[in-house]
Structures are given as structure tokens and as C-alpha cells.
N, C-alpha and C positions, 0 to 999 in steps of 0.2 A: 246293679239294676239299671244305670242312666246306659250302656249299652241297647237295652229291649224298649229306651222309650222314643218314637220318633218324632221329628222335629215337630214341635206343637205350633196346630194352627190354632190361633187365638178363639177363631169361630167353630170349632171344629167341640159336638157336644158328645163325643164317641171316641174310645180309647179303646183295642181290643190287645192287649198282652196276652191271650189264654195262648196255650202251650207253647212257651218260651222258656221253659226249665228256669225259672225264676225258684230261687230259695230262700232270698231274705227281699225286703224294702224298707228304703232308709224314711227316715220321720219326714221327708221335706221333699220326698222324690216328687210329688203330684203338687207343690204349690204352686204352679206358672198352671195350674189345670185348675182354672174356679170356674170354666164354664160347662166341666162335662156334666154330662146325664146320665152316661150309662159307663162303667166302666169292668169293664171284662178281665179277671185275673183267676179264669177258671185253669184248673189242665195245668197244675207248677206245682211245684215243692217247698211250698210258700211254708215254714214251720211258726213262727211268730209273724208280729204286726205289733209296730211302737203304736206306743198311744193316740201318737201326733200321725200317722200315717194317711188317716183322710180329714184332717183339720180343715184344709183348704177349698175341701170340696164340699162347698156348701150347697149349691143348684143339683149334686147328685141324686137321684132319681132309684136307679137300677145298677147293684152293686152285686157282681158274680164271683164268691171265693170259693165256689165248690171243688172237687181232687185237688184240695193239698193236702198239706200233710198240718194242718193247725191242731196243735192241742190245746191251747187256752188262747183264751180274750182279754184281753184287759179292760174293765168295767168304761173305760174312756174311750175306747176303740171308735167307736162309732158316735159319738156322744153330739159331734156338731150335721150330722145328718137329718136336721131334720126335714127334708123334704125327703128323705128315703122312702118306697114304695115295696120296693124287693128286696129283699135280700135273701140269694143263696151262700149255704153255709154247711149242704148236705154232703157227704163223704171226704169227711177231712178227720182227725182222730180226737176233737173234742172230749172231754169227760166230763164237766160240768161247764155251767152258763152260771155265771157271776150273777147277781139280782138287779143289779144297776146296767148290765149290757145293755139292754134294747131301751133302756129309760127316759131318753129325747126323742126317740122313732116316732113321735105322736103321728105321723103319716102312711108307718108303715102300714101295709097293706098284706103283704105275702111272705113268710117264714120258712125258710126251709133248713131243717135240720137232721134230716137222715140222716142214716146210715153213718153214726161217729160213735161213739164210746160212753153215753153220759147214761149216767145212773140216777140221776136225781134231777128233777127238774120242781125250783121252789116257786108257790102261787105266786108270790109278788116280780116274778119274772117277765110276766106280761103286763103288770097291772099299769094302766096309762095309754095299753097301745088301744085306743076307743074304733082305730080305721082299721084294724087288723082282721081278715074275712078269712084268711087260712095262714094255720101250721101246721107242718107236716114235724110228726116225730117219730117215724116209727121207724126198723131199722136199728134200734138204739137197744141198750143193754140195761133199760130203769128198773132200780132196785124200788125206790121210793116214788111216787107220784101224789103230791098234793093231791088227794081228790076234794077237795074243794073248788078249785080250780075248775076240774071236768065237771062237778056237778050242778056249779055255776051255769046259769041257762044260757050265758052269752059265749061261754067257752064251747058250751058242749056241741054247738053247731062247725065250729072254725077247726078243731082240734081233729088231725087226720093221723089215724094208727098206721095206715099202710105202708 
């Protein structure tokens, strides 16, 4: 992956890798990056993500992993984000979302989950994210849906099928 990253400017809060045919990233690729904001790795063939992958990027904001090819998360993936805002994560081949994924996002704001393979999505999945005003999930293949979740008045406005 250190081939697709370029020389890092210190001040520099924008990183954009989307289509770079990128297929893995190593745990420690992004730690000289603690000041970005928005970090673009849409448009690769990204199939995993160590746990430690965005450890260091704590000021991130705006995180775009949409077109890879990711089938799972690992519940720590994202864990030290918490100023995240966005996060795309629609058309990658996901089949389920771990309960503890989004569990530090208290800032998350925007979800995007289309168009991947998950069948079940459990209530305690969002519970925590209190800034959270949309997810999208539809596109998806769900077998089972908490309806408690949607029937919840705070979900039922944020939660987008399309």
C-alpha cells in the first residue's frame, strides 16, 4: 500500500487513495496521518481492514470505504473515531455488522450501508449513536430486522430503505 501514499504534508487534512487498485492496508499504514479529516479509499479492492488500520487517526471526520470488496469488520475497526461524522461503507460485500462496530461513533452523523449482503442487522447496533440523522440500508439482502429498532420513534425517522 506505502507505493499509493504520497509524501505527507504535516498540515495537509485530506488524503484521497480512491481508485488505486488498492487490495489490502497494513495496521500502521495511516500513523504519520493524525491530522486528516477526510480520508478517501473509495473505488479499491480493499477486502479486509486490521483492527489498528485507523488507530491514529483520531481528528478524522469523513471516512469513504464505499466499492471494495469488504466482507466483515472487525468490532475494533473503527473504535478510536470518535469525531467520525460519515461514514460510507455502501457497496462492498458485507454480510453482517458486528454489535460493537459503530460503538465509539458517538458523532457519527451519516451511515451508509447499501447495497452489500447483510441479512440481519441487531438493535443494539446503533444503540449510542445519539448524533446519528441517517442510515441508509437498503439494497441489502435482510432476513431478520429488529423491529424494535424501526419502531423506536428515534430510529423510525433516520432509518432510509431505499
Amino acid at each position: 500500500m506505502s507505493r499509493y501514499v504520497p509524501k505527507y504534508n504535516p498540515r495537509s487534512s485530506e488524503l484521497d487513495l480512491s481508485d488505486k487498485l488498492i487490495r489490502s492496508i497494513d495496521g500502521d499504514t495511516f500513523s504519520c496521518f493524525t491530522n486528516l479529516g477526510w480520508l478517501y479509499l473509495d473505488s479499491n479492492q480493499i477486502e479486509s481492514l486490521e483492527p489498528s488500520t485507523f488507530s491514529s487517526l483520531t481528528n478524522l471526520t469523513d471516512l469513504w470505504l464505499f466499492r471494495n470488496k469488504l466482507v466483515s469488520l472487525h468490532p475494533h475497526t473503527f473504535r478510536t473515531l470518535f469525531r467520525l461524522k460519515v461514514l460510507y461503507l455502501e457497496e462492498n460485500n458485507l454480510m453482517e455488522i458486528h454489535e460493537d462496530t459503530f460503538k465509539n461513533l458517538r458523532n457519527l452523523c451519516w451511515l451508509s450501508l447499501k447495497k452489500n449482503g447483510l441479512r440481519t442487522i441487531e438493535s443494539s447496533t446503533f444503540s449510542g449513536l445519539f448524533n446519528l440523522k441517517k442510515v441508509y440500508i437498503g439494497g441489502n439482502q435482510l432476513d431478520l430486522l429488529d423491529s424494535s429498532w424501526i419502531e423506536n420513534s428515534r430510529f423510525k425517522n433516520i432509518i432510509d430503505f431505499s
